[in-house]
C-alpha positions in Angstrom: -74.7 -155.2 -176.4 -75.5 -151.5 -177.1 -75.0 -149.7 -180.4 -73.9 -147.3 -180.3 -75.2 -144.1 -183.3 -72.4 -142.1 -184.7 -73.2 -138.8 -185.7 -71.6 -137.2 -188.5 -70.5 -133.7 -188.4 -70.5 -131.8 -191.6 -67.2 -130.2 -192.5 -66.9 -126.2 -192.6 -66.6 -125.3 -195.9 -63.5 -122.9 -194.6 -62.1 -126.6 -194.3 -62.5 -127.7 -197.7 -61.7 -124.6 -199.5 -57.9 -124.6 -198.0 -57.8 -128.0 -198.4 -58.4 -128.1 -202.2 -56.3 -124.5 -202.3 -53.2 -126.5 -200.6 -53.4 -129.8 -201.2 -53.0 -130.1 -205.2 -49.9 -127.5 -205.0 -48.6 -129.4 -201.8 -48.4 -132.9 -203.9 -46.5 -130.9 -206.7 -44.0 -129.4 -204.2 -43.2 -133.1 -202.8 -42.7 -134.2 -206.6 -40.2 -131.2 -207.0 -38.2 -132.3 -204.1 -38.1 -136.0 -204.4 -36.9 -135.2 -208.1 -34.5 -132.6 -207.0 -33.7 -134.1 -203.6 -33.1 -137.8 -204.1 -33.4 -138.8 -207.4 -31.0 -136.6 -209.1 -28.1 -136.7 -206.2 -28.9 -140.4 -205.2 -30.1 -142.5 -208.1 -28.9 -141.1 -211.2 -25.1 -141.6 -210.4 -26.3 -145.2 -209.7 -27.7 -146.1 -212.8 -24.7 -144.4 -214.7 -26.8 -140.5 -215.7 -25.7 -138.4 -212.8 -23.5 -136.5 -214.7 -25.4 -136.2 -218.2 -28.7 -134.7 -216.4 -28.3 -133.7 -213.2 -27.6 -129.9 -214.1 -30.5 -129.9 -216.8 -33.0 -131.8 -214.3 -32.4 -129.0 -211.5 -32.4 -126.5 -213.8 -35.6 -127.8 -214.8 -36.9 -128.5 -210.9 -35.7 -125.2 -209.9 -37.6 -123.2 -212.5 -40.6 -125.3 -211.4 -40.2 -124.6 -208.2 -40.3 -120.7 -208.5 -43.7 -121.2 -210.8 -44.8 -123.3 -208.6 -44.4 -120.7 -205.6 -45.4 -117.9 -207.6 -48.7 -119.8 -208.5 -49.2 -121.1 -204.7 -48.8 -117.3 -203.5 -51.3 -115.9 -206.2 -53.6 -119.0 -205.2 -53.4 -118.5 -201.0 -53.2 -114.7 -200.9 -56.8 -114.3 -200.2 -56.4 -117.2 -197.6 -55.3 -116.6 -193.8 -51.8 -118.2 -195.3 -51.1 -115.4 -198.1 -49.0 -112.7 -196.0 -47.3 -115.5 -194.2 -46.6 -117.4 -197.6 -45.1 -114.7 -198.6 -42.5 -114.0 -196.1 -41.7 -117.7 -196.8 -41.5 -117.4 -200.7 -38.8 -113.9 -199.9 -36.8 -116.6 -198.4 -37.2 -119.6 -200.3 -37.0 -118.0 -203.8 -33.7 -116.9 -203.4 -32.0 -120.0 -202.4 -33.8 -121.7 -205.0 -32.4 -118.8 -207.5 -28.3 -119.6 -206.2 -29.2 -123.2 -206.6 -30.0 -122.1 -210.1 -27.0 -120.0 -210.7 -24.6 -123.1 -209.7 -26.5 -125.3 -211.8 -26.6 -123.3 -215.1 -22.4 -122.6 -214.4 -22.2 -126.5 -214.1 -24.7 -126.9 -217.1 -22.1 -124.4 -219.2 -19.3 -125.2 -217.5 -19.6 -128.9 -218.4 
């Protein structure tokens, strides 16, 4: 049987700056919207704390969130992806910002 040699190409180093520029903030973002997504609509009301911290924890997530865009914009703006992050975060942070609104009038509402 032959062997066969397999030759390693090295990566560009293009590749592994982006990679280390999206990948922590990436992780962070997927945090934010497991908290915000499922655990604070789906598992708190089952273990009995929906209604005690659900306002204060997306208050909390949302805030995040807008940091964590702000810092992923400053962090990809002198990547290929900073003037189309951008145009993202002018839609994003908004929706994020009602979401806020409604939670802080449930927070004080409450």
């Amino acid at each position: 049987m032959a062997e066969t040699t397999v030759t390693r190409k090295e990566t560009p180093p293009e590749v592994l700056v982006s990679t280390s520029v999206i990948g922590v903030p990436l992780l962070l973002t997927a945090v934010r919207c497991i908290l915000q997504y499922i655990l604070v609509p789906f598992v708190l009301p089952l273990i009995g704390l929906g209604s005690a911290f659900s306002a204060q924890v997306n208050l909390a997530a949302g805030a995040f969130g807008i940091g964590l865009i702000l810092y992923n914009l400053r962090r990809l703006w002198p990547t290929s992806w900073g003037k189309r992050y951008l145009v993202l975060s002018l839609i994003i942070i908004p929706i994020i910002a009602v979401s806020l609104y409604f939670d802080y009038q449930a927070l004080i509402g409450a």
